[in-house]
C-alpha positions in Angstrom: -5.9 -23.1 -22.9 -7.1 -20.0 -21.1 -5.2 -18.9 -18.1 -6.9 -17.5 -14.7 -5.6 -14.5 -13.5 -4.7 -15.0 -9.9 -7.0 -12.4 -7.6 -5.4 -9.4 -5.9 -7.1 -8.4 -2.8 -6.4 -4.7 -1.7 -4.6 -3.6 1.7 -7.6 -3.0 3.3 -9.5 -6.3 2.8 -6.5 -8.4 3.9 -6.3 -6.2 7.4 -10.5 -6.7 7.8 -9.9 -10.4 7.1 -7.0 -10.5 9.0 -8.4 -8.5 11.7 -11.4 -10.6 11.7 -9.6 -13.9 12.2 -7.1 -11.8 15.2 -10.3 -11.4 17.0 -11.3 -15.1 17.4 -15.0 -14.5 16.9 -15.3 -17.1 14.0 -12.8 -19.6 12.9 -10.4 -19.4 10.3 -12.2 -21.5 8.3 -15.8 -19.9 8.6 -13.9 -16.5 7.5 -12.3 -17.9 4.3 -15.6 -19.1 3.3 -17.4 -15.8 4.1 -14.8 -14.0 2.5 -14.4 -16.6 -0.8 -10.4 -16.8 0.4 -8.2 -19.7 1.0 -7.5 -20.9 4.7 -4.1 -20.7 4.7 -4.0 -16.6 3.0 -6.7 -16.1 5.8 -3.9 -17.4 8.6 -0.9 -15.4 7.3 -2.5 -12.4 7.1 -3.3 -12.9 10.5 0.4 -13.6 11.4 1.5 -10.4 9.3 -1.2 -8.3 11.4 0.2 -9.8 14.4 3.5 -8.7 13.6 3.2 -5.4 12.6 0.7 -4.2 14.9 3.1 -3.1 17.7 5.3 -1.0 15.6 2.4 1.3 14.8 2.3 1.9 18.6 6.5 2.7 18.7 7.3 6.6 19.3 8.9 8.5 16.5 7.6 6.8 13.6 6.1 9.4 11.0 2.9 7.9 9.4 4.4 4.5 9.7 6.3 4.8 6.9 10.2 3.4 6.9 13.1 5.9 6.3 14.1 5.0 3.4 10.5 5.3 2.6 10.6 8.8 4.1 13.9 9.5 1.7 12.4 8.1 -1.5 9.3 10.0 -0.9 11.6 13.5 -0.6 13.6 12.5 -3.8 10.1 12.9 -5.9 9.4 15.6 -4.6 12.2 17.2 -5.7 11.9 15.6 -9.2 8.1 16.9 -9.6 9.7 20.2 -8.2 12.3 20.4 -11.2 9.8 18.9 -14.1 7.6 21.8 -13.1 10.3 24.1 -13.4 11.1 22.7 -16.9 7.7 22.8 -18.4 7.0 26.4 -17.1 10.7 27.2 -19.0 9.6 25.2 -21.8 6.0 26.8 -22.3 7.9 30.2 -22.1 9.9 29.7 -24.5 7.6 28.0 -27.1 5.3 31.5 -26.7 8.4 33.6 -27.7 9.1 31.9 -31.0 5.2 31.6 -31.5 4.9 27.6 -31.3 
């Protein structure tokens, strides 16, 4: 029995698809078949771009990200910060015994 992988579409081709059926230049179902997609995906993208779309618009929204986006974002930076930090001691000290 061999098992089909299910297809993962990328960010980008959703919102053109999406996008694409938000605009009401072709029907839902002429855009799944242009795009090889099913109907219903084509639809609820369209719902999730629907949604979404006025919070890009609201004030004080950095990049569109969430804050606890915004926090976990700030925690690796820190960590890449303090493994640098560690390798730099690290390669110091193997040079001093000669490793």
């Amino acid at each position: 029995m061999s098992k089909t992988k299910r297809k993962r579409y990328t960010g980008a081709f959703k919102a053109k698809v999406g996008l694409e059926a938000l605009m009401g230049v072709k029907t839902v179902g002429q855009i799944a078949r242009e795009y090889q997609v099913h109907p219903v995906q084509v639809t609820q993208w369209k719902g999730v771009i629907r949604e979404r779309l006025p919070d890009l618009f609201e004030p004080g929204r950095s990049e569109g990200l969430e804050p606890a986006s915004q926090e976990l974002i700030a925690q690796l930076h820190e960590k890449i910060g303090q493994l640098t930090v560690e390798a730099d001691w690290l390669k110091k000290k193997c040079k001093q015994l000669g490793l």
